[in-house]
C-alpha positions as CSV (number, residue, x, y, z in Angstrom):
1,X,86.9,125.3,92.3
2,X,90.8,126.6,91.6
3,X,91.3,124.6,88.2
4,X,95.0,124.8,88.9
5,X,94.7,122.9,92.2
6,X,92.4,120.2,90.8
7,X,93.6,116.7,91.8
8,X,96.5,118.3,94.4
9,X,96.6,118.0,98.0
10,X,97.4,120.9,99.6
11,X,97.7,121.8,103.5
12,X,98.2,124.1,105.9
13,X,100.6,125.0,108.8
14,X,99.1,122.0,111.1
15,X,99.0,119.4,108.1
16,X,95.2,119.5,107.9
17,X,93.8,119.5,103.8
18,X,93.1,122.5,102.6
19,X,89.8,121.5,100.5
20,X,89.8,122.9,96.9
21,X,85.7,124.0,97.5
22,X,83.6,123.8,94.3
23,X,82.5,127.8,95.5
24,X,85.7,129.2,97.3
25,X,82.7,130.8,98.8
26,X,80.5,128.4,99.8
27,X,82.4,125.3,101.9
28,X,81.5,122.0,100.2
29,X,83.5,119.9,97.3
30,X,80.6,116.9,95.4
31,X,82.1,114.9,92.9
32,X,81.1,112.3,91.7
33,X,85.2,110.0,91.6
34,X,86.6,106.7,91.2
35,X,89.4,105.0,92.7
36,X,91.9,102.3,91.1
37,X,95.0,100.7,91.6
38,X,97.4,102.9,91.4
39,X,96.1,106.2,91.0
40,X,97.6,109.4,92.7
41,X,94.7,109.8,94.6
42,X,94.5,106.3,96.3
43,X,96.4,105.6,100.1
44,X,96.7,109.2,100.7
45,X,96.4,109.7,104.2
46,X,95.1,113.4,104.8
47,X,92.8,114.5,108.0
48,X,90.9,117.8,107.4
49,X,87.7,119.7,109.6
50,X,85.3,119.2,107.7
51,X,83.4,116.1,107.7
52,X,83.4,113.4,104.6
53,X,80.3,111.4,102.7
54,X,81.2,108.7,100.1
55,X,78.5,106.2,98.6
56,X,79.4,103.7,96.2
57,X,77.3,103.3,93.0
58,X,79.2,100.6,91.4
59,X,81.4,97.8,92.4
60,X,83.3,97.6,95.6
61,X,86.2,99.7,97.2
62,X,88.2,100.1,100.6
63,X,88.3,102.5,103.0
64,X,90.7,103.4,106.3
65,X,89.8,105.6,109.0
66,X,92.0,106.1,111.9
67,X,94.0,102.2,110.7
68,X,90.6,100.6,110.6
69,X,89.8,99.1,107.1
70,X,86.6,99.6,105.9
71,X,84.8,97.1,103.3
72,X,82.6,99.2,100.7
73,X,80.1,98.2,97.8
74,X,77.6,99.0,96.0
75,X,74.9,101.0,98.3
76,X,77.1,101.6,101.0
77,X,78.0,105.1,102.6
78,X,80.2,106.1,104.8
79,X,80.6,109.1,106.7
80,X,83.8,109.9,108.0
81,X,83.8,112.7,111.0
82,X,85.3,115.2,111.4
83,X,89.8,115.4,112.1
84,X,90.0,112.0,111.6
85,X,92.9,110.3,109.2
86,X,91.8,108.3,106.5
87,X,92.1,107.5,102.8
88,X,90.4,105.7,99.8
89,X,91.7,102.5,98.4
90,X,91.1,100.1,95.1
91,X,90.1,96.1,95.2
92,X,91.9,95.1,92.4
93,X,91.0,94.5,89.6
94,X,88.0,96.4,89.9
95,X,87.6,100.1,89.8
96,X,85.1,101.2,92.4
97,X,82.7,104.4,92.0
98,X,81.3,106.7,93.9
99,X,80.2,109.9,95.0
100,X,81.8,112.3,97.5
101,X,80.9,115.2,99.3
102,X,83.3,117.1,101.9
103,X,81.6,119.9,103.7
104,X,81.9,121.9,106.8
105,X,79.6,121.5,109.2
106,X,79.3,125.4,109.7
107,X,76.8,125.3,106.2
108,X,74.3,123.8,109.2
109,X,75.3,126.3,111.7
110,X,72.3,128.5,111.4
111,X,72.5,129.6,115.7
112,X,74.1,128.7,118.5
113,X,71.3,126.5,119.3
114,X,71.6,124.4,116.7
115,X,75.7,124.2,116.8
116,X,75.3,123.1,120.4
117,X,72.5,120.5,120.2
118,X,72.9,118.7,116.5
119,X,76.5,119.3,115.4
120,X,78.8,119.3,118.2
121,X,77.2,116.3,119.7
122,X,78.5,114.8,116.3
123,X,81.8,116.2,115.6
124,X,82.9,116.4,118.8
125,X,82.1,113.5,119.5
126,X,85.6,111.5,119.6
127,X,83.5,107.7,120.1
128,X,82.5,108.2,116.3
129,X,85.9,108.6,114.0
130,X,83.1,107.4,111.4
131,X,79.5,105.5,110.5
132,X,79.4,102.7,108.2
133,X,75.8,103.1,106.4
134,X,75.7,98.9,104.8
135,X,74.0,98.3,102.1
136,X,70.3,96.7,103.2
137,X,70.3,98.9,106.7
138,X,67.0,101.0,107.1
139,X,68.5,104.2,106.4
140,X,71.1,103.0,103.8
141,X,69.2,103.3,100.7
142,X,67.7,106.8,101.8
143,X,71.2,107.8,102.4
144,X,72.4,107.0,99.0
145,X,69.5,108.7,97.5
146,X,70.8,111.7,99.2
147,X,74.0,111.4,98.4
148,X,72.4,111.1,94.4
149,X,70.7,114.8,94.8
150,X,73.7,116.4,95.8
151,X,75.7,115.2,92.7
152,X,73.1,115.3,89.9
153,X,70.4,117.5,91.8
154,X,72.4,120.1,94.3
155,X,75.5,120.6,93.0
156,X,76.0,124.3,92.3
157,X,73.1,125.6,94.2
158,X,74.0,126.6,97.8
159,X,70.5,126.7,99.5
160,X,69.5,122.9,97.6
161,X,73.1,121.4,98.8
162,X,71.9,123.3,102.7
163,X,68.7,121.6,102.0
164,X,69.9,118.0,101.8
165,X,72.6,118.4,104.0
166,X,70.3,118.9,106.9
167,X,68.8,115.9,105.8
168,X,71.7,113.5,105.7
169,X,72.4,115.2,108.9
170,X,69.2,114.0,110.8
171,X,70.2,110.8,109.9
172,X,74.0,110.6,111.1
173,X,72.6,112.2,114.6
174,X,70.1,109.0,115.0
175,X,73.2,106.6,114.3
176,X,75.3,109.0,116.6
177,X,72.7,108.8,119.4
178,X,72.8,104.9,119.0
179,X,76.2,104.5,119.1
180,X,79.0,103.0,121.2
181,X,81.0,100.8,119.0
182,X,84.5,102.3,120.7
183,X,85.5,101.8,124.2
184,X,86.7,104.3,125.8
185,X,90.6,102.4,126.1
186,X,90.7,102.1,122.8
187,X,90.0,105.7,121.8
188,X,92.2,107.3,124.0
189,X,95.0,104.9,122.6
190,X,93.6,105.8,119.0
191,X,93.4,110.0,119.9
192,X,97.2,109.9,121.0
193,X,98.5,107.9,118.1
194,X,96.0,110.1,115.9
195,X,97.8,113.1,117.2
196,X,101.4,111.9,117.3
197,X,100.9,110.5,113.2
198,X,99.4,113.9,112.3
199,X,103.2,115.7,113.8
200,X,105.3,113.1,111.6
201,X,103.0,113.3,108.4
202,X,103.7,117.2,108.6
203,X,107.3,117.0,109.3
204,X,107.4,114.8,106.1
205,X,105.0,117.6,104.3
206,X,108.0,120.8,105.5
207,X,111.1,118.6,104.6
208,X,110.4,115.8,102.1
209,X,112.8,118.0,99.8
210,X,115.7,117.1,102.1
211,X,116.6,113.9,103.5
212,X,114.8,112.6,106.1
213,X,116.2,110.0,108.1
214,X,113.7,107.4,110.3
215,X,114.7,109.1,114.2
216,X,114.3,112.5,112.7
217,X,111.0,111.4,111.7
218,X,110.0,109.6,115.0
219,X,111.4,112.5,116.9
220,X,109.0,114.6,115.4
221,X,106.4,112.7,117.1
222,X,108.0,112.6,120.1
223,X,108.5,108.5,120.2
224,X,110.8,105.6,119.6
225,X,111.3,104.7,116.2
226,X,109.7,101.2,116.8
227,X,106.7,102.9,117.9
228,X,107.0,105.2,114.7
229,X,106.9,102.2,112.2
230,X,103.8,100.3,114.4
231,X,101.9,103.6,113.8
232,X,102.6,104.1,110.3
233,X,102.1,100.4,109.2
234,X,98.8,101.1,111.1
235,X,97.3,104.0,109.7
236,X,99.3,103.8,106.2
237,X,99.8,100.8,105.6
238,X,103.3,101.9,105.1
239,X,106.5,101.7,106.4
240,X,107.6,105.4,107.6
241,X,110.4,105.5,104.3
242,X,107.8,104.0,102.1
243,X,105.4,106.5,103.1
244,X,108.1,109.2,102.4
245,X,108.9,107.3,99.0
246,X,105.1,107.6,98.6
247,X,104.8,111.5,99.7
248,X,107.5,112.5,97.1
249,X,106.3,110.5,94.2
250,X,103.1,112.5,94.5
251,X,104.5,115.3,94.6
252,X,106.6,114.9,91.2
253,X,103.4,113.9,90.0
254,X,102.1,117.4,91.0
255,X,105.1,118.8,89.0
256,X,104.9,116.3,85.8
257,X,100.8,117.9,85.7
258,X,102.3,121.6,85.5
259,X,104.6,120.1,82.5
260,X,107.1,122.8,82.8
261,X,110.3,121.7,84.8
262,X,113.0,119.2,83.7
263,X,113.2,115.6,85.0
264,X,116.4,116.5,86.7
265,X,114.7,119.4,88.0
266,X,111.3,117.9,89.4
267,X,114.3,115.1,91.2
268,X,116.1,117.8,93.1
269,X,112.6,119.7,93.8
270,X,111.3,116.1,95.6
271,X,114.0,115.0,97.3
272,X,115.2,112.4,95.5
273,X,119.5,111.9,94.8
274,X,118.7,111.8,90.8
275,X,116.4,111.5,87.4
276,X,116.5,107.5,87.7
277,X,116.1,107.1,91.1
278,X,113.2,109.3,90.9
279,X,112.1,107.0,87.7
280,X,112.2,103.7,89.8
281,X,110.2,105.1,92.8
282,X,107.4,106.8,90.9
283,X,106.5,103.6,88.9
284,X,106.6,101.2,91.7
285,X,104.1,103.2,93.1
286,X,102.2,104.7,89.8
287,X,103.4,101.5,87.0
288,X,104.0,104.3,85.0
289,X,107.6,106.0,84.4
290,X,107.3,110.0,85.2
291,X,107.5,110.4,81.1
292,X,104.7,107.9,80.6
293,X,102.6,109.9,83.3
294,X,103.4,113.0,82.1
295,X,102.4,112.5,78.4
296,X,99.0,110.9,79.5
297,X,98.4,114.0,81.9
298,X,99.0,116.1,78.8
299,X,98.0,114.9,75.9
């Protein structure tokens, strides 16, 4: 893992995450996270090609993949395939815990054999955006135990985390080959709104340092700026602005965790028109000011 981009979300030139690996060698991030209410982390839309595994170990927390919310607690997994949009979110007031692993799926790629017949059938398979593992299902708790060995058992050794990925693999394939929860109507509508979302999150990612006006961000989907706000309140739970307001608070946050740049500075960097301004949008979305947050990030 790069220390210096621990916590960040970085992209690249399509908007997809680029994952901060534990090995920058070896694709695969475990950790073992929480998420509360208002934490940087929590309603961060991203999308990214490798595929996602989170199993709650205590208390309860809520999920959105693709604008469906997903109900989580204590023994649940969920795997979330790959390309899809989604993001982590608290229940207030509790703090929910878990354990996440984000992998590629070419650690299982041994030969084209197995590519062809066990994992594209899975991530290419566009009627799964994710499977819901509940608490009490037959495979649930062996799931969870899985998802246990990579944290405390795997982590750091490359041929173990192969080992168990294969495992929790096997699996996702016989939920896959049961499937069928998604009409084919609703995905296509779901693939082009996926598509058009993932143009205006990027446009957001290039220019949040300028102003960014509602048509220029609907434009850059390609649609009407009604259909803009229906897609955002969808998948983000936000309107277009506030997910802009959002996108910039994080990103002072980024700057308020390097501790080396003016408030006035970190303002202009982010697109916002001054220090208090700034101020006012980061704690309705953090409920701490940018000097609160950046004496508890360091100490």
């Amino acid at each position: 893992m790069i220390n210096e981009y621990r916590g960040l979300v970085r992209t690249k030139e399509d908007g997809s995450e680029i994952i901060n690996y534990d090995d920058p060698t070896f694709p695969s991030y475990i950790h073992d996270g929480y998420v509360y209410s208002g934490c940087t982390w929590e309603k961060v839309t991203h999308f990214h090609k490798d595929v996602e595994l989170l199993s709650v170990h205590s208390s309860c927390m809520g999920y959105s993949v693709n604008g469906n919310s997903i109900f989580l607690e204590k023994g649940d997994t969920l795997f979330v395939n790959s390309d899809q949009l989604h993001y982590s979110y608290a229940l207030p007031p509790k703090e929910g815990r878990y354990i996440i692993a984000v992998m590629h799926p070419r650690i299982l790629c041994s030969n084209y054999a197995v590519e062809a017949k066990a994992i594209l059938p899975v991530t290419g398979n566009k009627k799964v955006p994710f499977i819901h593992f509940h608490n009490g299902d037959r495979d649930a708790a062996r799931m969870q135990e899985l998802m246990l060995q990579l944290e405390h058992k795997a982590k750091g050794n490359e041929f173990l985390i192969t080992k168990v990925f294969y495992e929790i693999w096997e699996l996702i394939l016989d939920r896959v080959n049961e499937s069928g929860q998604f009409s084919p109507d609703d995905m296509m509508n779901q693939d082009l709104h996926n598509e058009v979302l993932k143009a205006m999150m990027n446009y957001v990612d290039k220019n949040y340092m300028n102003s960014i006006t509602l048509n220029e961000v609907a434009s850059a989907g390609g649609i009407s700026k009604s259909l803009c706000n229906s897609i955002f309140n969808k998948y983000t739970q936000m309107t277009p602005i506030e997910y802009i307001m959002h996108f910039r608070a994080r990103k002072v946050a980024d700057l308020l965790q390097a501790g080396t740049f003016s408030m006035s500075e970190i303002a202009e960097m982010t697109g916002f028109s001054g220090a208090s301004y700034m101020a006012e949008t980061f704690k309705k979305f953090y409920n701490l000011s940018p000097r609160e947050y950046k004496k508890a990030m360091n100490p």
